[in-house]
Phi, psi and omega in degrees: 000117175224184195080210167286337170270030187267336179247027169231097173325166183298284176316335182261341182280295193303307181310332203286288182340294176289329198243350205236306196301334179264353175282311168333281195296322175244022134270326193248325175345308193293308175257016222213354214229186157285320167297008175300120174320300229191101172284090183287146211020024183080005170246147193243133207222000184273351190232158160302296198299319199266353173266299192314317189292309174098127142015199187288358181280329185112336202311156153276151190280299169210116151333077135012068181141308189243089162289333192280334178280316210260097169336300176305318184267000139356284221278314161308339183265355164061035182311322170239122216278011164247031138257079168241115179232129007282170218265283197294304175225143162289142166298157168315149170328288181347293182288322183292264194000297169296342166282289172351252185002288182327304196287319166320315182283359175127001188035065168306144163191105193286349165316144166299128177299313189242049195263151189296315191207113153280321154302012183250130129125100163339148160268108195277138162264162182217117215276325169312312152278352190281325198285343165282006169296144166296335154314311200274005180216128183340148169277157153206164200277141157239180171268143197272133164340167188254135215232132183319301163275088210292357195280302204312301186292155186251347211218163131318332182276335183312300201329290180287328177313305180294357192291298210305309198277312177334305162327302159314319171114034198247173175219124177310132179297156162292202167305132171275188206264140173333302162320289182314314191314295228256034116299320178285335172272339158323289199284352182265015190249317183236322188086026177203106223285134216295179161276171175308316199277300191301002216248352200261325191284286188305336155292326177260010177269066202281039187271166209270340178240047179307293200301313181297326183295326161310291169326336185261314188299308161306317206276354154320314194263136179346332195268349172287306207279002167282317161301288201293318174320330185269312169315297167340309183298333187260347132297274164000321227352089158297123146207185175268051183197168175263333181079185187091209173285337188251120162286063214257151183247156183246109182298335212262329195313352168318303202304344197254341191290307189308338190275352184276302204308301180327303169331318192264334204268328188244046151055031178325118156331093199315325159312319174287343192271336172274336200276299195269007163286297203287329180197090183255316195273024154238024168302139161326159153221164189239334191180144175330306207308316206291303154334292170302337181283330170315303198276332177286316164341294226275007167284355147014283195305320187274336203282343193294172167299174179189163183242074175307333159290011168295120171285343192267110205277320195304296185305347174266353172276327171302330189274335156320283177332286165338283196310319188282328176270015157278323175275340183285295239265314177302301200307292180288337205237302173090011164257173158236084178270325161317332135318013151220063183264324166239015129213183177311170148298106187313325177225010176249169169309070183211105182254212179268013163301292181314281194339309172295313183284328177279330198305288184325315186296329189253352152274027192241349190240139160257112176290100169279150195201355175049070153233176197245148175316105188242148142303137191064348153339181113242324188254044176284199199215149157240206205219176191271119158245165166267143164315136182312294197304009178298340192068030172274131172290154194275319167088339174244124173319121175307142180257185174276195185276322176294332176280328162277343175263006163277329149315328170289290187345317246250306149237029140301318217259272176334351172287294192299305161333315163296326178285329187290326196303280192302319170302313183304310176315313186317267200324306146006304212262330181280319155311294173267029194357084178205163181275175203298115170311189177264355187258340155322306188292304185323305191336276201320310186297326174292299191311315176269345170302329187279337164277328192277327192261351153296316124006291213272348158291331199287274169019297170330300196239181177284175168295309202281000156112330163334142172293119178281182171223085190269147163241163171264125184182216201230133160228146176289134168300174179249016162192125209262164172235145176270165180288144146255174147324041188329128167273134195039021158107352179280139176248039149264347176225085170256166171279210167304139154324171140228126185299143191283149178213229185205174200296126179296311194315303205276044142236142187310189157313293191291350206257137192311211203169339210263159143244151200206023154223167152072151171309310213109333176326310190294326197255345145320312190278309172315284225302306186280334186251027152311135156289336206262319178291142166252035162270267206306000161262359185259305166347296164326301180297313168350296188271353197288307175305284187280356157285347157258357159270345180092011170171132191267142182334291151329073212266011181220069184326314208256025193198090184245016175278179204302345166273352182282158186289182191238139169320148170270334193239093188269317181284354175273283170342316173266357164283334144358258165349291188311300166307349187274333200265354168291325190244026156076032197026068179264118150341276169307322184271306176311348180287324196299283212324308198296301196295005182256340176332158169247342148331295208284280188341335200286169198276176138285008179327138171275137194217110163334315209245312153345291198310306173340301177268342253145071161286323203267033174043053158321298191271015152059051191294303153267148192299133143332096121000102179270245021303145170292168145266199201294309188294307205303295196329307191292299211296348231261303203277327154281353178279306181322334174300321205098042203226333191297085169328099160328317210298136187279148172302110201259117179047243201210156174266358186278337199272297174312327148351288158097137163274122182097012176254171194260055182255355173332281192318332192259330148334260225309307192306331176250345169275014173236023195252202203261324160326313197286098182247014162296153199310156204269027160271341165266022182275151160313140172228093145293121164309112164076034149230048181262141171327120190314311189307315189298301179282322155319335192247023173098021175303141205288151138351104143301355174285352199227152173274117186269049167324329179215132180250139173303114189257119159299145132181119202259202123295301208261035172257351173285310187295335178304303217256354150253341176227009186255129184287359162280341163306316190284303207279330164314314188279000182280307173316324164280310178293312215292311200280332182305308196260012170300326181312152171301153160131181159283165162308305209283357177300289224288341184261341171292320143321277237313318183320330217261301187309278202293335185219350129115040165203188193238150199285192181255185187300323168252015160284325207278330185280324172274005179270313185317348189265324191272316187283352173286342193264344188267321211254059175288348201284310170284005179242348169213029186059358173260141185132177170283171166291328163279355166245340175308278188310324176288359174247343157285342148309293185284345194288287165353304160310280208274346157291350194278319196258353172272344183279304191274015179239340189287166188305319209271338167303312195258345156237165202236120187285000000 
């Protein structure tokens, strides 16, 4: 990246690209620009330079930093009545918002400081040259160089790896230490750090396939796909809720967290896993069962964010749009396509055509997504049922037959009450002939809300009181359509149809494009799971990489177009690939392959005269230094309590919740207490509500595609990790079980080491604990006192060493 995009990340680009650059061009451009009849009051918004200085006021347009310095967003906000811009209608919440954001974070703007006319001139694309970016051309093998040290590598991935660093003039870290290895393949595995007993098992196993057997043993257990299933998720970007101004919750949204998880522990082929997201309900089937997972798979699609208080049913089906190919294009592709919803693409081969041709396939499909009509709702949904025999779990308890017709009763009686509501306002509004005050409307609104949210319990079960099994997802309408060509992105001014297709770059020349049955899903869902694309495996292999190495060939996972960084390893990334798609796109065996690596294996030891050549370990001399994340850190600290509910979570509190009841409070009030103890892939993700434990520690946007999550250490994860009561109980809890062990006290602390860092302590670890317990516990060290005072000072001592282990660095990072 050089130029003007040099100080503007991949994620600030996409924001500018998506959120800033089309409101400029189709608000303010017209008067504001070079292409201006008449450049009013002298501010000019087409260049970075000319929005920074700001016009004829003196004002800066917009401060780097400091919204209260930026004049624009002043003006958007209409703060003042002789700056109201634009002039006519104030912007959406949405949009001042995104300017906000937008400026907090640094006003990133990828413009050239001194282009003459931003709006003068197509930018002509050339799809020939473009298909020569190294993404854009098929992965192949190459031969690996020839290497000074022939002993070291054990693999092909050793292989280039030892090319790259060598090439530096770097020398490789040793081995790391047994101990260390398989607390690191634990936590990369399960996301929990092994026992005592596997880390004593793997030690005394000195056979040549110690390691590889540990390896197989994790990716064996149930506890895999709940690790790797929440990465997937934070692609995806899951949550229940819609976010935005309306926080509308999605009850159903589980059944797809469960089918990801389900999706890793048996190792699906990532080509199908890619295949039945995008159009699993117009896939072959083998059995109901096989079908309903097939149709919860396509909630991918349904799970994005949404603005539901939109009154305009078009812009809100569009902007749908926009989400779902923007969550396609990141996630699978490793694209941004979406940044050409209102013009070509600025810096990839991609044009609003391409855009458009995709737009069709999905306004040909209907996304369901089930909420019920609310104030501010404006857009609801139902939702997909399954067939009864599907074998899908319900997530809700079954009622009786009497208890479902009191529920009918119940919004009946509410029905009719609404309906009375309205009859009254009418006559009201006729007798004093006038339309309806606002307090009228509310009456009316209160009134169906209340019937609209017994609906969606009734909804639920069957007559006889049974759990129905709805899901959230995509079906084709039954008669698809095509897009036109929205000019800037508007749908007041459309253009030509465009047949729905597919991306021209990531197509031969000769090869067709157009589609002409059907939405397109299905051959969209080929298209990307082509052994033949040359993106999507690489793409894979990518996060795959980086999540067990600590940073991807590829270091801007969601973004591999001209703006994304270039592979540090290019020929290892395409033997990657190759290699996932030789092996049945299996998961698992690329994880295998990468962790038997002696890359993956190496310590993380620090080297002076490396660091030297090579601070961000580009060239991989040594493993990457990790912090867990959040979900490890929490599940971490319960399991060393002894406390950590295994059972996977039957459905959701969100799903019990109920869309449109008021149980919020009483959710967030039970998932945060110490009872609630399931693995935290099953904590709720309300969107712009996520669970406190979670967000200290950096958990992602759910609104967004997360390839790399922002690693933090902060003050207040210290203070999180000292005063928060699910912390103190975590540490009561590891002490209560500490003192359940056989043994002396200084036994018990000596486990607990065993427990908490998967080693035993050194000789001066060992001296100071003993120092802590003579200086706190003097009553157990020298027989005086009650007995009852003894234990109670062996408690709390107990305590708080429990909790200084689980606070500590080496608890929260993995070498």
């Amino acid at each position: 990246m050089s130029g003007a995009h040099a100080e503007v990340s991949a994620d600030q680009l996409q924001f500018f690209e998506k959120n800033i650059r089309p409101v400029l061009v189709e608000h303010c451009y017209k008067c504001h620009s070079a292409a201006s009849d008449k450049i009013k009051g002298g501010l000019t918004l087409d260049t970075k330079q000319g929005l920074q200085l700001g016009g004829e006021s003196g004002h800066a347009g917009v401060t780097p930093g400091s919204v209260g310095e930026s004049s624009i967003y002043e003006a958007m906000t209409w703060q003042r009545d002789d700056m109201q811009m634009p002039p006519k209608n104030k912007l959406p919440e949405e949009v001042i918002s995104n300017f906000k954001k937008w400026i907090e974070m640094g006003a990133p703007d990828p413009r050239e400081q001194t282009v003459a006319n931003a709006t003068g001139g197509r930018r002509e694309i050339n799809m020939k040259e473009g298909r020569q970016h190294w993404s854009f051309q098929k992965p192949k093998l190459s031969v690996v160089p020839e290497l000074k040290d022939a002993s070291w590598a054990r693999s092909t991935i050793d292989q280039w790896v030892q090319a790259g660093y060598e090439k530096a003039g770097l020398k490789p870290a040793p081995d790391a230490e047994r101990r260390t290895l398989i607390r690191r393949i634990a936590f990369d595995l399960t996301g929990l750090p092994p026992s005592p007993e596997e880390v004593e098992a793997y030690l005394k196993d000195t056979s040549p396939q110690a390691t590889e057997q540990v390896i197989q043993q994790y990716l064996d257990s149930p506890r895999f796909g709940e690790r790797w299933g929440r990465y997937w998720l934070d692609v995806a970007r899951y949550g229940e809720s819609s976010g935005k101004e309306v926080n509308v919750l999605y009850p159903h949204a589980w059944r797809y967290r469960d089918y990801v998880i389900d999706a890793f522990n048996r190792d699906k082929p990532y080509d199908q896993f890619v295949k039945e997201q995008i159009a699993g309900d117009l896939m072959r089937h083998e059995s109901q069962r096989d079908q309903a997972e097939k149709i919860v798979a396509t909630g991918f699609l349904a799970i994005g964010s949404k603005g539901h208080n939109n009154r305009d049913r078009r812009q809100f089906t569009m902007d749908m749009v926009d989400e779902q190919i923007d969550a396609i294009s990141q996630s699978m592709l490793g694209l941004t396509l979406a940044c050409a919803r209102c013009h070509d693409h600025k810096f990839d081969p991609v044009t609003q055509r391409d855009y458009y041709a995709l737009a069709g396939i999905f306004l040909s499909s209907e996304t369901l997504y089930g909420t019920n009509r609310q104030l501010q709702n404006n857009n609801p949904s139902s939702l997909i049922e399954l067939e009864p025999g599907a074998g899908q779990i319900s997530g809700l308890a079954s009622i009786s037959a009497s208890e479902y017709a009191e529920l009918k009763q119940r919004y009946e009686t509410a029905n009719a009450s609404a309906e009375e509501a309205e009859r009254a306002v009418l006559a009201q509004r006729r007798e004093r002939r006038e339309n309806n005050n606002a307090a009228d409307l509310l009456r009316i609104r209160a009134a169906r809300d209340r019937s609209e949210a017994l609906k969606a319990d009734l909804d639920q079960f069957y007559d006889d009181g049974s759990v129905r099994s709805l899901a959230m997802g995509v079906l084709d309408r039954d008669l698809p359509v095509n897009s036109p060509l929205l000019v800037r992105g508007d749908l007041k001014q459309p253009g030509d149809v465009v047949p729905r297709g597919l991306v021209e770059v990531l197509c031969a020349e000769d090869e067709p494009r157009n589609i002409s049955q059907g939405s397109g899903r299905l051959d969209l869902a080929w298209f990307i799971a082509s052994s033949d694309n040359p993106l999507t495996a690489r793409v894979m292999v990518n996060r795959i990489w980086s999540k067990l190495m600590g940073a991807g060939i590829v270091t801007t996972p969601d973004n591999f177009g001209f703006m994304g960084q270039k592979p540090s390893h290019p020929e290892l990334l395409d033997y990657l690939a190759i290699s996932f798609v030789k092996k049945g796109w299996s998961v698992k065996s690329m994880i295998r392959e990468i962790m038997l690596s002696r890359s993956y294996q190496m310590a993380s030891t620090y080297d002076v005269a490396n660091y030297a050549v090579d601070p961000d370990n580009k060239w991989h001399w040594r493993m990457n230094q990790r912090r867990l994340d959040a979900e490890a850190l929490r599940d971490s600290m319960l399991a060393v309590a002894g406390t950590l509910n295994l059972y996977p979570v039957d459905g959701s509190p969100v799903a019990r919740a109920g869309e449109g009841r008021e149980g919020l409070v009483t959710l967030f009030r039970d998932i945060s207490t110490p009872s609630y103890n399931y693995r935290s892939i099953y904590l709720p993700i309300l969107r712009d509500q996520i669970p406190e434990f979670l967000t200290v520690f950096d958990f992602p946007d759910a609104s967004l595609v997360n390839g790399e999550r922002d690693t933090t250490n902060v003050p207040s994860q210290s203070l999180f990790l000292m005063n928060n009561p699910q912390v103190l109980s975590a540490a009561d809890a590891f002490a209560e079980r500490l003192g359940k062990y056989p043994g002396t006290a200084l036994d018990r602390l000596h486990y607990a080491y065993q427990l908490a860092f998967s080693r035993v302590p050194s000789a001066e670890e060992w001296t100071a604990i003993k120092s802590f317990w003579s200086r706190f516990v003097p009553e157990a060290t020298e027989g005086k006192g009650s007995q009852q005072a003894k234990d109670r000072a062996q408690k709390v001592a107990l305590s708080a060493f429990c909790q200084s282990l689980l606070a500590s660095a080496e608890f929260r990072y993995l070498n």
